[in-house]
C-alpha positions as CSV (number, residue, x, y, z in Angstrom):
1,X,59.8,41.7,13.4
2,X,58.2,44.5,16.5
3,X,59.5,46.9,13.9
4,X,57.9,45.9,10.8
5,X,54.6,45.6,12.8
6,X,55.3,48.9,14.4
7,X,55.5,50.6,10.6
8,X,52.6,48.6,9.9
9,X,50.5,49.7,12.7
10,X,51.5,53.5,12.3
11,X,50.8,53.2,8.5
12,X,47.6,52.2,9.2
13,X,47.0,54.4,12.1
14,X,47.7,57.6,9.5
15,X,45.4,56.1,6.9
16,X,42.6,56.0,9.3
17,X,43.4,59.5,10.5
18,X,43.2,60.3,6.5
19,X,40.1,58.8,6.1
20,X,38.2,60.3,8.7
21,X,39.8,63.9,8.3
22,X,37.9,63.0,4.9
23,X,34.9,62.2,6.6
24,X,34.6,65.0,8.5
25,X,35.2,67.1,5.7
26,X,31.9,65.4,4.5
27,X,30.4,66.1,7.5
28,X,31.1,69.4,7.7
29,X,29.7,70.6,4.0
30,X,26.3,68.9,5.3
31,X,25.1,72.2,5.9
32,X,26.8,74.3,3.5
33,X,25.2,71.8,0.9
34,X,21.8,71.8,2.1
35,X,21.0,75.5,1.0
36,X,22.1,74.3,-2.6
37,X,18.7,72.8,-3.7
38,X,16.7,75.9,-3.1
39,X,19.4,77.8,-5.0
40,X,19.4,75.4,-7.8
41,X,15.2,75.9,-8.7
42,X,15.4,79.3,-7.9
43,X,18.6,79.9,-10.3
44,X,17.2,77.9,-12.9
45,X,13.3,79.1,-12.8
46,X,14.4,82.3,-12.5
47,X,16.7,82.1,-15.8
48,X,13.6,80.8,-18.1
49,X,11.6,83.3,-16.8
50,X,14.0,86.2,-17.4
51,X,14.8,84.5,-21.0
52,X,11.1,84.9,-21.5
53,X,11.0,88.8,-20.8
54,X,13.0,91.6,-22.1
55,X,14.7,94.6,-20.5
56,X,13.4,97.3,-23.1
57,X,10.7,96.3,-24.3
58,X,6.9,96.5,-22.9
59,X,5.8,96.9,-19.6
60,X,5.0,93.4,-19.2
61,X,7.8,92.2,-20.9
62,X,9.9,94.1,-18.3
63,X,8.0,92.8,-15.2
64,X,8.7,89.6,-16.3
65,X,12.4,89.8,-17.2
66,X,13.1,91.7,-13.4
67,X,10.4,89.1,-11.8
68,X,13.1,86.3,-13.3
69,X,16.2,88.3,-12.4
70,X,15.2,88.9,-8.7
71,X,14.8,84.9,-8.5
72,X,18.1,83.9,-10.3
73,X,20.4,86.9,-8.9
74,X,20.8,85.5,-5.3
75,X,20.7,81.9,-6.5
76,X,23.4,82.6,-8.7
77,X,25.9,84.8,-6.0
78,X,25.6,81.4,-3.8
79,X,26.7,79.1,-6.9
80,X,29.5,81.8,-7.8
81,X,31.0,81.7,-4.1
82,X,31.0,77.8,-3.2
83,X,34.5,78.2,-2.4
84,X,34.1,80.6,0.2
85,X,30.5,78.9,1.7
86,X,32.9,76.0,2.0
87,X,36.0,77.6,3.8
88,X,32.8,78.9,6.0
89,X,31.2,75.6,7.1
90,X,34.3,73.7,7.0
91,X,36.2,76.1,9.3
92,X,33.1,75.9,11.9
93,X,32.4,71.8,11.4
94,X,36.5,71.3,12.5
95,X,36.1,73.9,15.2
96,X,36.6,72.5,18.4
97,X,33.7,73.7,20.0
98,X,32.1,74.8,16.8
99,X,31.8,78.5,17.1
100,X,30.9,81.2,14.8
101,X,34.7,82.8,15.2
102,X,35.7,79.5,13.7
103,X,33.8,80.2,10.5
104,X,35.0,84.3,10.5
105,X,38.6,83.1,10.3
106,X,37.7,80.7,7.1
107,X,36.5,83.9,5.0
108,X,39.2,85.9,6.2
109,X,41.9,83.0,4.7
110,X,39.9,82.3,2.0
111,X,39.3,85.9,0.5
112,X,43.2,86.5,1.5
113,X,44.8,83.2,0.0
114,X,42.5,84.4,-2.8
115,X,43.6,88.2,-3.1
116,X,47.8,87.2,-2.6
117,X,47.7,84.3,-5.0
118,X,44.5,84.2,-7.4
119,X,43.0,87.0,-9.0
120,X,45.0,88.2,-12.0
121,X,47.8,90.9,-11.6
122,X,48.5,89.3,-8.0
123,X,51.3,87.3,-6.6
124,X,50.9,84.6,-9.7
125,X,51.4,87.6,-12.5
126,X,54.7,88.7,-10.5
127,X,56.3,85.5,-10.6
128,X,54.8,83.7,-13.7
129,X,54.5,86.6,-15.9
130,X,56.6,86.6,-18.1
131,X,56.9,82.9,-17.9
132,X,56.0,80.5,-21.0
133,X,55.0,83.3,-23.0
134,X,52.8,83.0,-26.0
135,X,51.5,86.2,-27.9
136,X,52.2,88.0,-25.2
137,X,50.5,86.0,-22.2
138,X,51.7,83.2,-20.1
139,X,50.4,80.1,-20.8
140,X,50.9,78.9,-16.9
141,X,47.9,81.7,-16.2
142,X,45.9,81.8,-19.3
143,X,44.3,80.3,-22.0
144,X,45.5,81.7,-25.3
145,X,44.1,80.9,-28.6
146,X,44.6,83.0,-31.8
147,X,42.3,82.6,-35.0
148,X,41.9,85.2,-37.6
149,X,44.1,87.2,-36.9
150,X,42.7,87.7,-33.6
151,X,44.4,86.7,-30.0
152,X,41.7,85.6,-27.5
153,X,42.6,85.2,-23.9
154,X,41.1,83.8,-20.8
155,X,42.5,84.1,-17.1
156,X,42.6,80.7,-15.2
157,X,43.8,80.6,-12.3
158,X,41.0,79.6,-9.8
159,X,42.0,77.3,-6.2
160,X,38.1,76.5,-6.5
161,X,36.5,74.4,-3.8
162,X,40.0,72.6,-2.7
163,X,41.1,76.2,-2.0
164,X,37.8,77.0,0.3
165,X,38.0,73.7,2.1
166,X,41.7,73.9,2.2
167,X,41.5,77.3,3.9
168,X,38.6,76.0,6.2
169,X,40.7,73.3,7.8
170,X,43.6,75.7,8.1
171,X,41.5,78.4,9.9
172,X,40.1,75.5,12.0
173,X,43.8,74.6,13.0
174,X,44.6,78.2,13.5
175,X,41.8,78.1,15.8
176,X,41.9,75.6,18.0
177,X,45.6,76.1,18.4
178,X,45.7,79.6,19.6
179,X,42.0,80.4,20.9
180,X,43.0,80.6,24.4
181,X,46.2,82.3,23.9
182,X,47.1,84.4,26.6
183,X,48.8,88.1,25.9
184,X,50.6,90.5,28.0
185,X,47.8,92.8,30.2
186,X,48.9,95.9,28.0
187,X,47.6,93.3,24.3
188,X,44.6,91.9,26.8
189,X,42.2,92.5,24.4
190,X,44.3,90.3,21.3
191,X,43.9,87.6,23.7
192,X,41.7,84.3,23.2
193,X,39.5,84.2,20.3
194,X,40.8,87.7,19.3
195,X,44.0,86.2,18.3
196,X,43.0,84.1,15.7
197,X,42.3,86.4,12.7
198,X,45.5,88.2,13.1
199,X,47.3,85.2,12.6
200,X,44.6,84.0,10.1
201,X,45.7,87.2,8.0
202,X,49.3,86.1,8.4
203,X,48.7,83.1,7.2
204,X,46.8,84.0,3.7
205,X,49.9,85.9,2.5
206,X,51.9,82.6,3.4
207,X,49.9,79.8,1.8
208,X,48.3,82.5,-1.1
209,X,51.8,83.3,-2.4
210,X,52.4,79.0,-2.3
211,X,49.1,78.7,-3.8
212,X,50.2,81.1,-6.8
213,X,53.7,79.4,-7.1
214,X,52.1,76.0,-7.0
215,X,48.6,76.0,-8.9
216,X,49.7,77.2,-11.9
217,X,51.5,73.6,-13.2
218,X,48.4,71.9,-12.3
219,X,46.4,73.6,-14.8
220,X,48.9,74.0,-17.4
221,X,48.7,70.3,-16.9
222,X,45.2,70.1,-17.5
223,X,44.7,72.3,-20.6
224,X,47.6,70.5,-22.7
225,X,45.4,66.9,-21.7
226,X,42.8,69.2,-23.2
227,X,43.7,69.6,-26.6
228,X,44.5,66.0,-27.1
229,X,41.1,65.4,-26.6
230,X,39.1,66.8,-29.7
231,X,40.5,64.1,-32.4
232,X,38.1,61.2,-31.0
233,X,34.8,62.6,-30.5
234,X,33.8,59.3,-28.3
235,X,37.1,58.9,-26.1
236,X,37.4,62.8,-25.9
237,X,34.0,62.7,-24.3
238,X,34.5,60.0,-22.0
239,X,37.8,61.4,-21.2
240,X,36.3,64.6,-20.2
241,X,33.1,63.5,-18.6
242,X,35.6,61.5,-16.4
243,X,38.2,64.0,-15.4
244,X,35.3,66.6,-15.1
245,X,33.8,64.9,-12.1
246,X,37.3,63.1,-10.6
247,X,38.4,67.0,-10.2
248,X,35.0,68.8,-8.6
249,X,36.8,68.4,-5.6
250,X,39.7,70.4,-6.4
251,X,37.6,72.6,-8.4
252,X,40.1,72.1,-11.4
253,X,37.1,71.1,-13.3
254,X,36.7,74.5,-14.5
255,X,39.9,74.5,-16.2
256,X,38.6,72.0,-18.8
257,X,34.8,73.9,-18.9
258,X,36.9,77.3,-19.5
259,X,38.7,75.2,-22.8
260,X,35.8,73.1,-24.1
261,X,33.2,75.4,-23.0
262,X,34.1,78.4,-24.2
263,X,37.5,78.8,-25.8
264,X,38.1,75.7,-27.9
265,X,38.4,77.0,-31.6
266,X,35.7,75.4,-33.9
267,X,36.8,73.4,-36.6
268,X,35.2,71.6,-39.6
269,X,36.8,69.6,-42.0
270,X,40.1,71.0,-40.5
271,X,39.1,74.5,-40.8
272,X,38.2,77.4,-38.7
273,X,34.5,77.9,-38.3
274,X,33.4,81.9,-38.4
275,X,30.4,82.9,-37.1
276,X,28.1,85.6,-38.5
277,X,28.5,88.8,-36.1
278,X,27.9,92.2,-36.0
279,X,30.9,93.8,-34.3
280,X,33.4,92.4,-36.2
281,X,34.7,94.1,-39.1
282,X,34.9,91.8,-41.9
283,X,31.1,90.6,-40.6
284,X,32.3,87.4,-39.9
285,X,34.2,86.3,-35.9
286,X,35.9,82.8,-35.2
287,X,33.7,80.6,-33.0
288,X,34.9,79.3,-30.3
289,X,34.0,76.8,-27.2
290,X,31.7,73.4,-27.5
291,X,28.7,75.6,-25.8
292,X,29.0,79.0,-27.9
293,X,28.9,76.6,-30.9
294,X,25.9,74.6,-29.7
295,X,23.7,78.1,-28.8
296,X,24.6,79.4,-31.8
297,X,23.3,76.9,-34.0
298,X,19.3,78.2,-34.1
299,X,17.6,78.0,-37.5
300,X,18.9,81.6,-38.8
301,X,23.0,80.6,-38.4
302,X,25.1,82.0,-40.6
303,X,28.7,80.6,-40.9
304,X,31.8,81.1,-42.9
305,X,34.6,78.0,-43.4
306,X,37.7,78.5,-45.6
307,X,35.8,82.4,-47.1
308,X,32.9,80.1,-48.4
309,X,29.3,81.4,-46.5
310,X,26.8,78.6,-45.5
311,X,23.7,79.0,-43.9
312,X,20.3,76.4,-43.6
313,X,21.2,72.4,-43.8
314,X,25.3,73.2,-45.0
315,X,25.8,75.3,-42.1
316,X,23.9,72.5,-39.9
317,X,25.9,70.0,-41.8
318,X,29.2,71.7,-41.3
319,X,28.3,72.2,-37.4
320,X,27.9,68.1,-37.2
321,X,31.6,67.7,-39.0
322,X,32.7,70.3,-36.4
323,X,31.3,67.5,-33.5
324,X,29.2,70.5,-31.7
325,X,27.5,69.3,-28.3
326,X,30.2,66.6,-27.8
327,X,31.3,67.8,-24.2
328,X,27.9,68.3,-23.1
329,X,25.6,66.1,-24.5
330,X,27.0,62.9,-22.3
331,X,26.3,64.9,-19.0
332,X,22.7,64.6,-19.6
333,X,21.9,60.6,-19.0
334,X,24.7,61.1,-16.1
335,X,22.7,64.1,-13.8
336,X,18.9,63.0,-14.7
337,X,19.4,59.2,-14.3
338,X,23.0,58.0,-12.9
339,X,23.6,60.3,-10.2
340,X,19.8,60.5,-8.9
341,X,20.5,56.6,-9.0
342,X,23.5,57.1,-6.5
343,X,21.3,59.2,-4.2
344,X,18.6,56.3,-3.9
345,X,21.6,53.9,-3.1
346,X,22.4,56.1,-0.2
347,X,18.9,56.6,0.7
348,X,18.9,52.5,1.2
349,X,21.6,52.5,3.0
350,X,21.0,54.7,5.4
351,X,20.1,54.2,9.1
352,X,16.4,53.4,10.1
353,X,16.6,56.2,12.7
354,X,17.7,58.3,9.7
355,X,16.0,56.9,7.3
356,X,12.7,60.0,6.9
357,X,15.5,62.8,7.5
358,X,18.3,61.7,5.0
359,X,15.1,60.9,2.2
360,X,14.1,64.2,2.6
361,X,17.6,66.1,1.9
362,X,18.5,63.4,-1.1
363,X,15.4,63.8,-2.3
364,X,15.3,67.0,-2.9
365,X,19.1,67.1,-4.1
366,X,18.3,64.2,-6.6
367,X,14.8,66.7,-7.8
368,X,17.8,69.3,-8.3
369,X,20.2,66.9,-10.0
370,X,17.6,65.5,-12.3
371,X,15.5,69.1,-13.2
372,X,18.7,71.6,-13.3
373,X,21.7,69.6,-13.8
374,X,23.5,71.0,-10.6
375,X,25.0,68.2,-8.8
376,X,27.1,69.6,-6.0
377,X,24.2,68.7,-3.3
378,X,24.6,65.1,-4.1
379,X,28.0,65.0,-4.9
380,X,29.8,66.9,-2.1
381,X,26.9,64.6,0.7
382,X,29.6,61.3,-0.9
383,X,32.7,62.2,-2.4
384,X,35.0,63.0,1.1
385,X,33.2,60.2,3.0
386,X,33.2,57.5,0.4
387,X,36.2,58.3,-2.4
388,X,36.1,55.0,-3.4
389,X,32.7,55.1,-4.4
390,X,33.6,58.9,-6.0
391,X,36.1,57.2,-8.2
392,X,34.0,54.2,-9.5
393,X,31.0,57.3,-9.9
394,X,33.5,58.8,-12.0
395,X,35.1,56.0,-14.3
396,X,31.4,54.8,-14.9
397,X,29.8,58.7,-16.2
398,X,33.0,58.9,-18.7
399,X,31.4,55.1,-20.1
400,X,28.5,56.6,-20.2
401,X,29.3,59.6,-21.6
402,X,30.9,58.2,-24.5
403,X,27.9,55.6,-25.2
404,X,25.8,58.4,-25.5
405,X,28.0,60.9,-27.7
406,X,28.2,57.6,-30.0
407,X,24.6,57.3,-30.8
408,X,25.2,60.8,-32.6
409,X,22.9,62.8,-30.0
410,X,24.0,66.3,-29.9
411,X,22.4,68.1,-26.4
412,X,23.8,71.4,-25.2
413,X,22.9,73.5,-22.2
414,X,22.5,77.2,-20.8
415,X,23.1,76.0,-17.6
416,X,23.6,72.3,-16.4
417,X,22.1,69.1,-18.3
418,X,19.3,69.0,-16.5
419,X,16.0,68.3,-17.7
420,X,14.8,71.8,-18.2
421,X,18.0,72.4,-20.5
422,X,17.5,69.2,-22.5
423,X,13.7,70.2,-23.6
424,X,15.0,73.9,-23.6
425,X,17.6,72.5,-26.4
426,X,15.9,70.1,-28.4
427,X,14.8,72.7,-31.3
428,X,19.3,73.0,-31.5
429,X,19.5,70.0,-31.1
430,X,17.3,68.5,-34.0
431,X,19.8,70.3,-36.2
432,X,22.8,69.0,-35.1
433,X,21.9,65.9,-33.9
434,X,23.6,62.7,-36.7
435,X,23.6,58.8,-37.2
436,X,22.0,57.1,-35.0
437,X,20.1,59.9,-33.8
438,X,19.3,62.0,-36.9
439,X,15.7,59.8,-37.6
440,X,12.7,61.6,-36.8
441,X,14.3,64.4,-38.4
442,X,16.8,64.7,-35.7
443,X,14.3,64.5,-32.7
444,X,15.5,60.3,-32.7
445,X,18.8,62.2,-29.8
446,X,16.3,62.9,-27.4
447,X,14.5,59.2,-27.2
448,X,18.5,57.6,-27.7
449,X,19.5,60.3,-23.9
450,X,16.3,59.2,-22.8
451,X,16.8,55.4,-23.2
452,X,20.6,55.9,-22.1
453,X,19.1,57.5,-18.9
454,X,16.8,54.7,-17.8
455,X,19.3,52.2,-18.7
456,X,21.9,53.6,-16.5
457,X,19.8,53.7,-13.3
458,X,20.2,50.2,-12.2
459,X,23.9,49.8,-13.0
460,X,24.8,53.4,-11.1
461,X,22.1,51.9,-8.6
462,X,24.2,48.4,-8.1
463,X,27.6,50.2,-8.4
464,X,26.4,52.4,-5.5
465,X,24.7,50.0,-3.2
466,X,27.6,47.0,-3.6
467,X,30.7,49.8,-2.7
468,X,28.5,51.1,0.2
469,X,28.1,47.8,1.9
470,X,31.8,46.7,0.7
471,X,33.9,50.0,2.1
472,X,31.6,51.0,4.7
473,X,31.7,54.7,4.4
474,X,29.4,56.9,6.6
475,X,27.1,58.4,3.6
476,X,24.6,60.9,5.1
477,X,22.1,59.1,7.5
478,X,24.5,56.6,8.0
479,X,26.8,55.8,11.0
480,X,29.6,53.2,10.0
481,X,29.6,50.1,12.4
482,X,33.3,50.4,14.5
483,X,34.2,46.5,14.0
484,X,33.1,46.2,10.8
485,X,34.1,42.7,8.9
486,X,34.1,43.6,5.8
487,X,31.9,41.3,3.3
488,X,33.0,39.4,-0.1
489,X,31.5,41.0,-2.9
490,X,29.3,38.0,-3.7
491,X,27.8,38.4,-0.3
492,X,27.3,42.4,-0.8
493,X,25.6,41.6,-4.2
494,X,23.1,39.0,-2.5
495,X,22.8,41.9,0.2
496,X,22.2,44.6,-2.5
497,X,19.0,42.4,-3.8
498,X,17.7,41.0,-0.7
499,X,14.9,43.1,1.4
500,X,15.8,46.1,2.8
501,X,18.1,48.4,3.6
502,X,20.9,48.8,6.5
């Protein structure tokens, strides 16, 4: 009987270890995730205002494309390095006394794990090669898709942001292990702090050339989900909108925007869809990826399906057989309305003492969320400190992802669905746009997102708000209370309508 409640008591001691290794985690991308709103409006500002210049032509036109690009540019290199800001601010949050050598060692294993096991011809091309070969590339490393004659292929490999917060907590280890190591007086300067980066560099060859052995399987995984997915535009779009978000935290959720986005062949009616194009030879290219397809449809598209050429309403028509906009339109009602939803929730919760300085940061990350689409500021602030409310976040945008694909609304983005994107796409998506949503001559998709949006606000709000007060979790601005008794769910609904917050 001691036995059993020895097991029981160590099992539970390692899941509250778990948990609040996950907490700090969230804790320690508060600041890496606070520079993202900035980023965001610049990045996305900048972007329409470079789209509204041009590189060679006037003087003006120039000033304004280079006024655009000096906004976007920086914007952008912090959205293409995540990984790395996070290995950065992880690396000194775990630290134990928090110091910027901490944060040193976590670029120095991140940029090695990536260099041994990531980039293409490294450690992953010497051992997966020649490994499930299809015209002539693995299928464990790329994305390989062959129409007309043509083989187009797309590198995948990527650890993401579980490979910069994974090399963050292993450079904090490093760290705090072997700071104050002591070496022989002739190595006196390798001593202490010193140390750490030559075993950091160690290290990265180590857990790079597992990361290359491993990683692979996972997205093999995910791209053969993938193509299962196209048959049922509704469950394919729930299905995605749903492992899109459950996977942000391992960055796998590129994997599936690689395949839909950009490499997923076009069909209608069964059929390859070409696409009008200069550089090819026979005039005509196969399209391929949901967002290509979506940009491409503007009032001048010319396509080609089984050698017949259709342009005006037939290529427009052909486009809504083909489902374009499927695995973006759903994101829409989810980043303007559901997710801003979840940041209020938090916002409620929080602690009075908090309460101005955690409105301020989800404020602006919910203006971000709502305007541009990007959704990392909220995201990361929850998903580590409260999974459970991550999952349920997750289940509920695939639901509403779906509903919204079924109304026939076809939305598609440059960037993110944000609201800028949606009014930047609404000429597109007029054309495409079927059913439900085709009134108005096809305009009827923008009131059925909008609708979709407000109706979601209260039932992310709710979902939020009852978790919160059910699991606990210490969301941003809050502190969770040590002997917590934790409440039925009928008395966290009465909570969740009464007055006030926590």
């Amino acid at each position: 009987m001691d036995t059993t409640k020895n097991i029981l008591k160590e099992k539970k001691r390692e899941k509250g270890k778990f948990l609040s290794v996950l907490q700090n985690i969230g804790k320690s991308l508060v600041f890496p995730i606070a520079v993202l709103p900035a980023a965001a409006i610049l990045l996305r500002v900048g972007v329409a205002i470079s789209d509204a210049g041009v590189v060679d032509g006037s003087a003006g036109a120039q000033f304004v494309y280079w006024l655009g690009w000096i906004m976007y540019t920086p914007a952008n290199v912090i959205f293409g390095n995540l990984p790395l800001i996070f290995a950065i601010g992880v690396a000194f949050g775990f630290a134990k006394d928090h110091r910027g050598e901490a944060a040193l060692v976590g670029a120095i294993l991140y940029l090695g794990i990536v260099a041994v096991g990531q980039v293409e011809g490294s450690f992953a091309s010497l051992i997966y090669g020649k490994v499930m070969m299809k015209d002539g590339y693995s299928e464990l490393l790329y994305l390989v898709v062959e129409a007309g004659g043509e083989i187009h292929n797309t590198w995948l490999l990527n650890f993401g942001a579980f490979g910069g917060i994974g090399s963050g907590l292993l450079a904090a280890m490093l760290y705090n292990k072997y700071s104050e190591v002591r070496l022989p007086d002739a190595l006196g300067f390798f001593s202490g702090r010193r140390f750490v980066p030559m075993i950091a560099v160690v290290s990265a060859a180590v857990v790079g050339m597992a990361g290359a052995i491993i990683w692979p399987w996972f997205q093999y995984v995910l791209v053969m989900i993938s193509k299962g997915l196209v048959a049922a535009p509704e469950a394919a779009a729930g299905a995605y909108a749903f492992a899109n978000r459950l996977l942000i935290p391992f960055g796998l959720h590129q994997v599936l925007n690689v395949y839909f986005w950009f490499q997923m062949p076009i069909t209608s009616g069964g059929e390859q869809v070409f696409i009008q194009s200069a550089e090819a030879a026979t005039g005509f290219a196969p399209l391929f990826g949901d967002l290509n397809a979506f940009l491409a449809s503007t009032d001048d598209l010319v396509i080609q399906i089984d050698g017949i050429t259709l342009t005006g309403q037939s290529a427009f028509d052909a486009m809504q057989v083909a489902n374009v906009g499927i695995f973006q339109t759903g994101f829409f009602p989810i980043m303007m309305f559901g997710l801003p939803a979840v940041g209020l929730a938090i916002v409620r919760n929080s602690d009075k003492k908090e309460l101005k300085q955690t409105m301020t940061f989800v404020m602006s990350a919910v203006a971000v969320s709502f305007l541009t689409g990007i959704t990392e500021p909220l995201e990361f602030a929850f998903m580590f400190v409260a999974p459970v409310l991550y999952a349920a976040y997750a289940v509920l945008s695939g639901a509403v992802a779906a509903l919204t694909v079924l109304t026939g609304s076809s939305f598609g983005f440059g960037f993110s669905a944000g609201a800028i994107d949606l009014f930047l796409s609404l000429q597109i998506s007029s054309n495409l746009s079927q059913g439900a949503s085709a009134a108005m001559n096809g305009y009827m998709g923008l009131v059925w997102i909008l609708l979709i949006g407000i109706m979601v606000v209260p039932v992310y709000y709710l979902m939020a708000d009852v978790i919160i007060r059910m699991t606990n979790p210490e969301t941003t601005g809050r502190t969770a209370v040590k002997d917590f008794v934790r409440p039925t769910f009928k008395a966290a609904v009465k909570g969740t309508f009464g007055s006030g917050g926590k």
